[in-house]
Every structure is written in C-alpha cells, then in structure tokens.
ZASE-43693 format. One record per residue (C-alpha): y, z, x. Coordinates in pm, whole numbers, padded with zeros to 5 digits, always signed. Each point is the difference from the previous one (the first is absolute). Layout:
<sites>
YZX
...
</sites>
This chain:
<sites>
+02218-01045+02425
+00010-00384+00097
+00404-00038-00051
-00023-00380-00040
-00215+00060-00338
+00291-00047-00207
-00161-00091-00321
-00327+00075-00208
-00094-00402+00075
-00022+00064+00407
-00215+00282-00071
-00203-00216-00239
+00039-00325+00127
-00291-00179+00155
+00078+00017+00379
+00169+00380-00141
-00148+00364+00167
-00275-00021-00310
-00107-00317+00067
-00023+00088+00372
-00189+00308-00016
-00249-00086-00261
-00274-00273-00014
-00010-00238-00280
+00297+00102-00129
+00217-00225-00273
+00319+00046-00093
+00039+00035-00377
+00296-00068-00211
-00088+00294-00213
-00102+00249+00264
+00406-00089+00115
+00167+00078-00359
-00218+00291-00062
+00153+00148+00361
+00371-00129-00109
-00016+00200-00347
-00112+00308+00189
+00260-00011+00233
+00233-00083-00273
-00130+00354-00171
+00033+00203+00325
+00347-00153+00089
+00118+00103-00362
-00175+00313-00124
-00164-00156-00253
-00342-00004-00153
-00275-00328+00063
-00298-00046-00221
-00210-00288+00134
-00368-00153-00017
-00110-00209+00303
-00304-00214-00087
-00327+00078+00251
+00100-00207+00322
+00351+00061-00009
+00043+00218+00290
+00171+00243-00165
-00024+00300+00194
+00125-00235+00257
+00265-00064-00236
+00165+00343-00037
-00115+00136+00364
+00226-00262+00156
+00324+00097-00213
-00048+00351+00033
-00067-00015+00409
+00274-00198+00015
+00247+00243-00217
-00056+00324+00209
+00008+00193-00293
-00232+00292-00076
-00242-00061-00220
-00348+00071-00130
-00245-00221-00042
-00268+00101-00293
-00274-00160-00031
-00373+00046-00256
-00294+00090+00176
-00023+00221+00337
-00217-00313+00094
+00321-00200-00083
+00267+00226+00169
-00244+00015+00326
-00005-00406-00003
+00373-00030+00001
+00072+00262+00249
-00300-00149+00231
+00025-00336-00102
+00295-00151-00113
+00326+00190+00091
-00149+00000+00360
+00010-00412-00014
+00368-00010-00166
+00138+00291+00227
-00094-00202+00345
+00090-00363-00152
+00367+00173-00074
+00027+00218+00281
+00107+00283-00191
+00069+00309+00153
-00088+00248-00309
-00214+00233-00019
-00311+00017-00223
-00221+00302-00128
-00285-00002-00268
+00026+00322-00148
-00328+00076-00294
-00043+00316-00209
-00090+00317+00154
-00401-00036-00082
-00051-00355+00243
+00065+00291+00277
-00178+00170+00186
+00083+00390-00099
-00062+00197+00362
-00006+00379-00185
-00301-00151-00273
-00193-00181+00314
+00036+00334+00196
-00124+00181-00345
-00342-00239-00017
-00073+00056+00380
+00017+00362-00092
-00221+00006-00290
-00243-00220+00112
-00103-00072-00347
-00093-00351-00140
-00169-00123-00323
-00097-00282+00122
-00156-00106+00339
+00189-00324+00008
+00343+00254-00005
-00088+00204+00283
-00093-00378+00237
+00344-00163-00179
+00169+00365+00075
-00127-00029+00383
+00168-00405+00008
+00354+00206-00112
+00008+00280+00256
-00066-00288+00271
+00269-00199-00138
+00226+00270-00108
+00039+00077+00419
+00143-00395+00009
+00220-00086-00277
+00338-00006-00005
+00078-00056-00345
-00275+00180-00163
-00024-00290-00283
-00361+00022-00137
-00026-00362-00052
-00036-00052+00409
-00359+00188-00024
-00201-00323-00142
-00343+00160+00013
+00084+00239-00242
+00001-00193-00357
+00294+00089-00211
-00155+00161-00277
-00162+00263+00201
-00051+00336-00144
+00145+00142+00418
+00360-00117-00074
+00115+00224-00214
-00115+00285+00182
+00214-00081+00317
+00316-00121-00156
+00210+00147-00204
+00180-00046-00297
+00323+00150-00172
-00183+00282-00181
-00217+00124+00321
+00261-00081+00286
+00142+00317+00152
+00330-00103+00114
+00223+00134+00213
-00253+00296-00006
-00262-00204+00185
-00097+00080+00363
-00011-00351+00016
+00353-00118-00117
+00159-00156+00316
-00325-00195+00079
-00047-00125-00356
-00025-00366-00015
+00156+00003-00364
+00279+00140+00134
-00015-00194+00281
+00003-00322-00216
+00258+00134-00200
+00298+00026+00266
-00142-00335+00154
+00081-00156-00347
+00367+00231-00013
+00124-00185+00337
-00137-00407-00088
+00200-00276-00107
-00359-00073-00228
-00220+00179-00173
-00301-00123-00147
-00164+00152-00294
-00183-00043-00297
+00073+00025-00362
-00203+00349-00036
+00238+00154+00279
+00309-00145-00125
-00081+00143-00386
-00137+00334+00184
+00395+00043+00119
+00189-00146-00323
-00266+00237-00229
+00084+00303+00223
-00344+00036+00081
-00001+00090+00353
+00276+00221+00188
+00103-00144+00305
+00008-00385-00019
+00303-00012-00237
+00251+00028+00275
-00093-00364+00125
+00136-00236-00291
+00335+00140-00036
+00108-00155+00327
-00212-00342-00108
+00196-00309-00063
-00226-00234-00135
-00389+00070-00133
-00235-00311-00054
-00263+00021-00208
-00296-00245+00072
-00232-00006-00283
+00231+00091-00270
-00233-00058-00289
-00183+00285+00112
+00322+00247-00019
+00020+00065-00397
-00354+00145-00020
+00046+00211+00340
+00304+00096-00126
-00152+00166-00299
-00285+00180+00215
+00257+00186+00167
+00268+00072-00254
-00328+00153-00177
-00241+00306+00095
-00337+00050+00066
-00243+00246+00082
-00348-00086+00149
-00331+00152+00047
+00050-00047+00375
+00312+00219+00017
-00141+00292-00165
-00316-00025+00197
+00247-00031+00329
+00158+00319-00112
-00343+00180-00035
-00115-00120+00324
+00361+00109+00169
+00036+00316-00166
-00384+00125+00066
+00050-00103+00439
+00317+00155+00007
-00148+00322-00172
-00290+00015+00259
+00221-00075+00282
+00302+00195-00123
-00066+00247-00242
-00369+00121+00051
+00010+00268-00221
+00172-00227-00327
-00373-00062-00116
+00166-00025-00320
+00186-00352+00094
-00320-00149+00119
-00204+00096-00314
+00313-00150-00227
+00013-00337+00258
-00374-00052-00051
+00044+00066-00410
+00241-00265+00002
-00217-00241+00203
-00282+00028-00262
+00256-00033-00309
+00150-00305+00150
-00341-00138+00042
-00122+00124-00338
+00308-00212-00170
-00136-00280+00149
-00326+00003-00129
+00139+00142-00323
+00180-00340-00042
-00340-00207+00030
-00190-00211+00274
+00223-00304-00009
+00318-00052+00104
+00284-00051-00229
+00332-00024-00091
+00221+00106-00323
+00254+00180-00245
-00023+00339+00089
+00068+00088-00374
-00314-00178-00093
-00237+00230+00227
+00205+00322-00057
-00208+00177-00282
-00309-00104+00127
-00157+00354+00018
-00187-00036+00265
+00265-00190+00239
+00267+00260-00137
-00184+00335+00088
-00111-00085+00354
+00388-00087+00042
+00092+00312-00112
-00257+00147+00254
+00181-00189+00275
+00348+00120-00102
-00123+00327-00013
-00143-00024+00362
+00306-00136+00157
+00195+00253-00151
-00227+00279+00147
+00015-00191+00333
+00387+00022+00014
+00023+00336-00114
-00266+00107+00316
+00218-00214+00189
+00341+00135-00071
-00116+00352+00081
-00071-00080+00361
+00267-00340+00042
+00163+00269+00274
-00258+00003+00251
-00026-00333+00124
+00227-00375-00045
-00339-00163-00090
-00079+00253-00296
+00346-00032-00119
-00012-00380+00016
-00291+00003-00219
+00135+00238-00214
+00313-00210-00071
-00251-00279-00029
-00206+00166-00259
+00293+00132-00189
+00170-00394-00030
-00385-00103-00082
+00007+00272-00332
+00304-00127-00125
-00082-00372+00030
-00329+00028-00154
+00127+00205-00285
+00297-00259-00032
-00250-00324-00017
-00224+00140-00231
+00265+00098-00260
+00183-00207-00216
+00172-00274+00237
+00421-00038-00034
+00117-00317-00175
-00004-00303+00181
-00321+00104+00165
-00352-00079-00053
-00267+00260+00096
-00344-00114+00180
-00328+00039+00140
-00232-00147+00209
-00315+00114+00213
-00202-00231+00273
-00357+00103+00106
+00090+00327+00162
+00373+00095-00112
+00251+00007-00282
+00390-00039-00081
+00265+00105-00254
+00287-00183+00012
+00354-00020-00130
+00116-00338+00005
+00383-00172-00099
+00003-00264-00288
+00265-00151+00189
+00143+00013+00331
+00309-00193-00051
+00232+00315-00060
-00116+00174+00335
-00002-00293+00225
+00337-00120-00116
+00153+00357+00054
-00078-00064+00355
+00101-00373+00018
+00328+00109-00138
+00106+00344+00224
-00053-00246+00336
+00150-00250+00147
-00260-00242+00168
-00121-00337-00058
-00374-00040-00170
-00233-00253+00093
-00269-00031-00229
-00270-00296+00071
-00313-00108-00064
-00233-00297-00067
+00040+00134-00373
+00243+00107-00156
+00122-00258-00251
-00139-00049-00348
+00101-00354-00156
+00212-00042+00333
+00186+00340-00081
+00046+00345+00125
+00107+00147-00306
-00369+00200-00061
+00045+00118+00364
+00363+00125+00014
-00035+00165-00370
-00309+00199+00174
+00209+00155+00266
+00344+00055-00153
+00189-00316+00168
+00267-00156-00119
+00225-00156+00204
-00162-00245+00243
-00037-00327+00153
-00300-00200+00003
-00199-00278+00146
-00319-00148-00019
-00181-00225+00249
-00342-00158-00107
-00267-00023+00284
+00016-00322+00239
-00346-00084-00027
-00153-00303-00152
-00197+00132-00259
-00039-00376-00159
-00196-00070+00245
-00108+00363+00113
-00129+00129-00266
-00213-00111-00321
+00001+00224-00317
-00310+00056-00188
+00052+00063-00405
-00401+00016-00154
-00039-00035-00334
-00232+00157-00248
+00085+00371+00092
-00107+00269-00246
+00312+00255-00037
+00030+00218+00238
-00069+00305-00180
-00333-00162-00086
-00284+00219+00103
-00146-00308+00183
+00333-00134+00155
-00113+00172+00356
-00309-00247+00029
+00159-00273-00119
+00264+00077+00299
-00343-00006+00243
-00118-00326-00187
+00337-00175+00038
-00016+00113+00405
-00323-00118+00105
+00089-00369+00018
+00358+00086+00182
-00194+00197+00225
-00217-00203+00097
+00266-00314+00009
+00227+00252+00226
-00298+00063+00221
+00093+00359-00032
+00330+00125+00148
+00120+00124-00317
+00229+00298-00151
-00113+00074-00430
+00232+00280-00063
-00065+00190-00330
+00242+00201-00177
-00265+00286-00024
-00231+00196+00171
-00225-00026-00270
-00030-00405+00011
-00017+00028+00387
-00338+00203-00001
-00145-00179-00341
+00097-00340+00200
-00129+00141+00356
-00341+00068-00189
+00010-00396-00143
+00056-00153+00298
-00183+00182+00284
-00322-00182+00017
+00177-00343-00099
+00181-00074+00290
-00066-00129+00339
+00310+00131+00155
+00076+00340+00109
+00127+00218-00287
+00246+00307+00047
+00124+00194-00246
+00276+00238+00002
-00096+00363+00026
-00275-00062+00267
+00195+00046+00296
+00384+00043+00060
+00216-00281-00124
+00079-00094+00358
-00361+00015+00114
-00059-00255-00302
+00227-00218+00141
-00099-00039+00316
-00346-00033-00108
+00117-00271-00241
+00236-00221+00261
-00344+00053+00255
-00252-00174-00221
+00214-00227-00089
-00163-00122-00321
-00023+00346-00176
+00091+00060-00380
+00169+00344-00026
+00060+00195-00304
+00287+00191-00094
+00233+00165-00232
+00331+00167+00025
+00092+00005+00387
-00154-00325+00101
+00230-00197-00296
+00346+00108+00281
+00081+00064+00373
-00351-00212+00110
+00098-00272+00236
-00275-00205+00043
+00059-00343+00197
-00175-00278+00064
-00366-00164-00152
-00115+00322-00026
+00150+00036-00326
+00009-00296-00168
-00069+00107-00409
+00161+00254-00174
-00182+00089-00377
+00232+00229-00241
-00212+00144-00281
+00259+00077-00266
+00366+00022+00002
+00098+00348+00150
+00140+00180-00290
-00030+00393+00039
-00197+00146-00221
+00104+00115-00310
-00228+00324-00003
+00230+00096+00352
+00182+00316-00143
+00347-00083+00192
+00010-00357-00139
-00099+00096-00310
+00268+00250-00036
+00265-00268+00119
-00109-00267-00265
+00022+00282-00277
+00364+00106+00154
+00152-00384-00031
-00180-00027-00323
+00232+00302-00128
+00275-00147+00161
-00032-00288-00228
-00111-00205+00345
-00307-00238+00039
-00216+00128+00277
-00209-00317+00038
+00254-00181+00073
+00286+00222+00167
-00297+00165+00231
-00343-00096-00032
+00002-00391+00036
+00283+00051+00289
-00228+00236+00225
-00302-00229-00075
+00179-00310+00119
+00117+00204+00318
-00350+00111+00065
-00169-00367-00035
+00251-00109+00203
-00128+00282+00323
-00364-00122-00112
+00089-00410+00053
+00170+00085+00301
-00304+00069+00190
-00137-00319+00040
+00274-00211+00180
+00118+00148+00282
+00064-00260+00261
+00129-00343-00008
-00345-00121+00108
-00160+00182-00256
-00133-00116-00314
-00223+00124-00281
-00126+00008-00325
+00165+00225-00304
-00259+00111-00286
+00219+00181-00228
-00271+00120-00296
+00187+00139-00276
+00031-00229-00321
+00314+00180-00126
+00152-00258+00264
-00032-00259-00243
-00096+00151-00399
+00320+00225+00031
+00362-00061-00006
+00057+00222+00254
-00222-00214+00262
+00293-00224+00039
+00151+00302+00228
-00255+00041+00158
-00040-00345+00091
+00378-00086+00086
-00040+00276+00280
-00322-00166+00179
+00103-00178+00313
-00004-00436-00084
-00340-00028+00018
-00182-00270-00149
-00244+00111-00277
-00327-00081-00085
-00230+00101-00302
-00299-00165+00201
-00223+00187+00259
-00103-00391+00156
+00351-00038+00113
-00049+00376+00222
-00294-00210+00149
+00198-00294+00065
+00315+00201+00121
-00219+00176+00293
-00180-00313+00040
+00358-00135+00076
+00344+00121-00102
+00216-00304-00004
-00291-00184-00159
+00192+00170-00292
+00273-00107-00036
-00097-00315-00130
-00138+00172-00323
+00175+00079-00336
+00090+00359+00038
+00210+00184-00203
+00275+00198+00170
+00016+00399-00066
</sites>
C-alpha cells in the first residue's frame, strides 16, 4: 500500500491514486464523507446505514476505506450481474490505484458451477430434449477442458436461461459430497477454500442469506472469521431476506428427483424397476398439478385454492407418488451414494410438501404460484426483523448497508425496522449532478385513474408526442406485465423507432440492442426499473406508467397489511407508501447517469398530484424542473438551456 496516503483526501484528491488511474474523474465532496463514515464504522464496530445519490461513486466510496483497513470483509452485492461488475470492474481499478496487497476471490452459489460428476453423467447418457442442448452441451465439454474456475457465466454463447444448466451443475439437494468421485477437482470446492484464505470475498445477497438461513452446509465456516460485511444494494436485503428465512418447493425439484432417481436406477440398480416406474409416476403428477392449476400463470393464498377439488385431488396424487418413490428408494439407499442421495432427497421433499400445504405456523403466510411450465408452494416470514437481528446481535462486525435508496422522507427508519437494526449511524449524500439543468420533469394532465380500464391507452396516447420529441431513445417502464403487452400492442405500428420489449430476448441482449440503435424505445417492467446503467444519448427519456405500489392481490403483501392492521398499525403508511417511494426512486434513477447526460422524466400517474400522499412522492424526485406541457419536451431537446429562461415550477 502507497505509505504516503495518509488520509482519505490523498486517495480522493484530484492529483490522488483515483484521479490518476481513472479518466474523467472528479473529486466529490460527498463521495469523501461517505468513505470517512465507513471508515469511522469499521474503526469502531459499529453499524452505517447510508444512501449515495446515482453519481456519487459510492462503491468507490467504501472500496477505498475497506482496502485501506486490511480487514476481512465481504462484500455483498444484488445481482450476479452486479457482483461480476465489481469483482471485474471496479475493485480491480481501486486495488491498483492503492496498491494494495490483498487478496480478492468472487465466490457464487454452488449452481453458477460447473458440476464435473453431472457433465460426466450427460456424456454418458447421451440423451437431450432438445437439439439446441446437445450443440450448447458440445460448447461445455470444449470449455469444460479450459476453465479454471468453472463459473458458468464465462460460457457467453450459452444464454442464461437455458434448459442445459441445470443438468450439469449441481445444487444442494443433488450434490454428492464428499461421496463424489469428483470431490478434489470440484470447482465449488475449489471456490470455496479460495474464498477461506482471501482478505475479500465477494458475494451476493442470495449467498450471504443461503449461509445466515442455514441453507447450504459448507459455506458457514467463512463469516465467523469476517470483520466487516458491506452490503451494496441494501434495499434489496429485506425481501431476500424473507425468501430465504422461508421454504419452498418447486415443480423443478421434484421433476429433478424423478429424473435422478430413474438414471441412477438404470445405471445402478437395474433390477429396482420398481424406482423407475414410481420416478416416472411422479413426473406425470407433478405435471398433472400444473395443468390442474389452469393455463395461466399465477400467484396467491394457498388457503384460497386449497378445497378446490380438482387442484386438491391431483395434489393428493402427487403426495402419494413421492411417498411411493421414497419408500422404493429407501429399500435399495444401500447399494449405491447416488440412490441414497436421492433417497434423502425424496424423503426431505415428503416432509416439505406435506409441511407447505398444511396449515402454515404463525407469523407465516402460505403461497402459490405457477409460470407457463412449473409451480411453487411456499412458506414465507411476515417479518424478518427477529431473525436478522438474532444474527446482527451474536457478532461482532461492522454493517455497511448502501444504496441509491434507502431513505423515505430523508430517513432510514422503514429500512432499519425491516431488518431488525437498531443501533446505527447514518448518512446521506444526494447525487452531484445538475439535474436543474439535466433533467426536465414531465407531469400531463387529464389522466383517467389508473385503475381505469382505459388508463393503458391513455399511457400510449400521452407517449406518442414524447416519443417522437425524444426521437426515440426512450425507457416506459410499467409496473405490470399486463400494461407492458396491452401497451406493446398500442404502440407497435406507431412508431418509427425500433421497439424492444422485455421478454423477447435476454435483458442484456435488450440492452445492447437498445445502446446499438441508438434511438430505440424499449419496454419494460420489473428488472429494467434497477441495476440498468445506461449512459449517454442513447437514453435520453424515461416514461413511468403508475407509481409502483405492489399489488394488493400479492398473497405475501396482503398478509403483511392484514398483520399491521391487527397490530393496530397503518400499512399504507408504515409499508406500502415507503416501498413505493423506494421503488420510484430505482425507476428515476435510470435516466441520468453521467454528468453529460440529460433527459426527459414523464412520470404518468395522477395520484402525484389528486392525493396527499403525492407530496412524498414528489419530495423524493431529484430537483428537476417540472412541466405540465408536452411543447416545453420539444423545446427542451430542441435546446436545454433555452429553458431556463421559462417559468417552471420546481419539484
């Protein structure tokens, strides 16, 4: 490490290592603070809650401290996209500007690997549904001969959805162990003791709650000996938090098991024709539950499709199957490692299934959901508070939890009630750009409500003439996928710019497609409203359909609001309005990302204005100047200074 960097303000200074090392680089007054109060919280043990506006540099903000401290630490992060960024991208920069001489791993769960027993297993069979498998399964035995690492994510012809993955990796159900011929070559494993002997480890929120839930054997010895653990996008913690303090089963797993249990019967147990014809049973019940549930995909209270007869027997059916399966199994577990691993599996299956399709235990709230081809029960915590402050309290670290968004009415209170924190320091740095002169926002008037059956066209109506003012280059996020498709229909044949719409290709596919034509409109919903970094003209018009509150109908918010309400709580305005605000705020924080960028705002919703709560809303948009006038969009491309000499209201 550079000895003569005595302070944070060399590091960040403007003729400082940053400054040296990267182009275009300013030195902010807020990117500085944010690094002091982190070092403040490592140097005492304490706890750091902070939201960095976009532009900030905050993840150059807490690398620097933490480099700097030599302490261990892990660094948590969304998205796998996310974690792969700040491994590839950004610790490399701050590590070489420092001259630090720790050492850095990325470390994902044990499915981004590749699982040599499961590849050897599909060489051996041979067998592929699909002809684009076997080609994609020919691409993994080259590469397989290469890697080092065995991370998935380095074979980029493969797309990440594809239906090869799963059959050569592995997962903590199907994984064999110590048992496996495989064990000293396994790049898990491998990973794993990479990630025991750094000074950082980088990970992402799934993996970190996959160790605190006690989902995984194996990983937990790595955070006892951790010192400090950041958490980059924090406002994304409270809801993974409560996927993995829950339970779930899935079509996929059972149809796994059948699939595992049936080739390790042919290849193990020839004459068990008994576990085959049970593994195929169970196949066809999992599948008939599906279709017993309907054609489209949904998502509810389990108690409210319970009794339906129909749903109810063919569940029974499936219980019955798996039940047979495990029996079948147990009676020849002896002979092999594989059939007792998917004996165990089919055993711990049973007992789940039965468990989410009974009455749920208090503080619980029991769901379903199915997509196209597959289904879910799950058990999911109320609150996560208790569990996640039982850990914050047995350790003795320092937290940093950041993000863009975090604070509600410039507070963290929502946040820190969500996870169980009490005892904290805080800060909070708004973004350095010039969004007075950036950015214009669009308020149109004469919007229908927007439960209104019409309130979708309207949306397309309102577009058109931003559209076409933007010259394209555009973002209209919708809060469902519902509006997306009815708006996607609308607009198709009324545009002259290329139009993409989410679902059509992968989400990073999309985006490359979109920053390449450079005066596309793209459509989106959920993932394209955070983690999309899109910089320059290319993007130059953001359009929000409707404020982002979940909907009500969603069985796990809907249990929540009826839990405060007993509580003698208001869940509008102690839940609902606070995760809505955070979620606008992801959503506006597409469109400037630069300090050369600038853009037009088109926020839809007329709650903004008719409804007290608006004012919220409002006080959490970036100083914008506001319009209620689609000329001034015309007159803002035509020239954005030309502005300023109007009468605009401020936000």
């Amino acid at each position: 490490m550079n000895d003569h960097l005595s302070t944070l303000r060399d590091v960040f200074a403007d003729d400082g290592p940053i400054a040296r090392s990267l182009e275009r680089y300013t030195p902010r007054s807020a990117q500085l603070e944010m690094a002091r109060a982190v070092e403040l919280a490592m140097e005492t043990g304490d706890s750091l809650v902070c939201e960095a506006g976009t532009g900030t540099g905050k993840t150059f903000a807490y690398l620097a401290p933490v480099l700097r401290g030599g302490r261990r630490t892990l660094l948590s992060t969304g998205t796998k996209n996310l974690q792969d960024q700040l491994f590839h991208r950004d610790l490399p920069k701050v590590m070489e500007a420092l001259g630090t001489p720790l050492t850095a791993v990325l470390l994902k769960g044990r499915s981004n690997y590749l699982c040599l027993h499961r590849t050897a297993l599909c060489a051996t069979e041979g067998r592929f549904y699909r002809r684009e498998d076997a080609r994609h399964f020919q691409s993994v035995q080259s590469w397989s001969r290469q890697t080092h690492q065995g991370d998935i994510s380095e074979v980029e012809s493969i797309p990440e959805d594809s239906s090869l993955w799963p059959k050569v990796t592995s997962n903590s159900d199907n994984c064999l162990g110590q048992e496996c011929a495989y064990f000293q070559e396994c790049f898990v494993n491998k990973a794993r003791k990479r990630a025991l002997e750094a000074d950082l480890v980088v990970i992402n929120h799934h993996l970190l709650f996959a160790d605190l839930a006690l989902k995984e054997n194996g990983f937990g010895e790595l955070l006892p000996n951790v010192e400090v653990i950041v958490i980059d996008e924090a406002h994304q913690l409270p809801e993974t938090a409560a996927n993995y303090f829950g339970f779930s089963i899935t079509a996929r797993q059972l149809t796994e098991l059948a699939n595992d249990a049936k080739t390790k019967q042919l290849k193990e147990a020839l004459d068990a024709t008994a576990i085959g014809e049970a593994a195929d049973k169970l196949d066809k019940c999992a599948k008939d539950l599906r279709l017993a549930f309907g054609a489209d995909s949904r998502r509810g209270a389990w108690e409210k499709v319970r009794h339906q007869v129909k749903d109810e027997r063919e569940l029974d059916f499936l219980q019955l199957a798996l039940q047979e399966l495990t029996t079948h199994l147990e009676s020849h577990a002896a002979r092999s490692k594989g059939l007792e691993s998917c004996w165990r599996r089919s055993r711990e299956l049973a007992g789940l299934l039965d468990e989410l399709t009974d009455h749920p235990p208090d503080g619980y709230v029991q769901w379903y959901e199915t997509t196209r081809r597959g289904f879910s029960f799950n058990l999911t915590p109320l609150d996560v508070a208790e569990p996640f402050k039982a850990f914050l309290e047995t350790t003795e670290r320092s937290w940093i939890f950041t993000s863009a968004t975090l604070a509600v009415g410039g507070r963290f209170d929502h946040f820190a009630q969500r996870i169980g924190l009490e005892h904290y320091s805080s800060g909070r740095w708004e973004s350095p750009f010039d969004y007075e002169n950036q950015g214009l926002l669009y308020l149109p008037k004469g919007l229908p409500e927007p439960n209104s059956p019409g309130y979708t066209q309207a949306i397309v109506e309102i577009a058109l003439p931003v559209l076409t003012a933007s010259g394209g280059r555009a973002f209209v996020l919708f809060t469902s996928h519902r509006a997306l498709q009815e708006a996607y229909g609308l607009l198709q044949d009324r545009i002259p710019f290329p139009l993409l719409v989410q679902g059509s290709a992968s989400k990073g596919e999309l985006l490359q497609r979109f920053r390449d034509a450079g005066n596309a409109v793209l459509l989106g919903t959920n993932s394209f409203w955070e983690g999309v970094d899109v910089r320059g003209p290319a993007l130059s018009c953001v359009i929000i359909d409707k404020l982002p509150f979940a909907s009500p109908g969603d069985p796990v918010l809907e249990a929540r609001i009826r839990a405060l309400r007993e509580a003698g709580r208001n869940p509008f305005l102690e839940y609902q309005l606070p995760q809505a605000v955070i979620g606008l705020k992801q959503g506006v924080g597409r469109l400037i990302r630069d300090e050369e960028d600038s853009g037009v705002l088109v926020l839809c919703d007329p709650r903004l204005i008719t409804k007290s709560y608006g004012r919220t809303f409002r006080h959490s948009l970036p100083p914008m100047p506001v319009t209620h006038e689609v000329g001034a969009i015309d007159r803002f491309f035509a020239d954005p200074h030309h502005l300023r000499g109007e009468e605009l209201e401020a936000v």
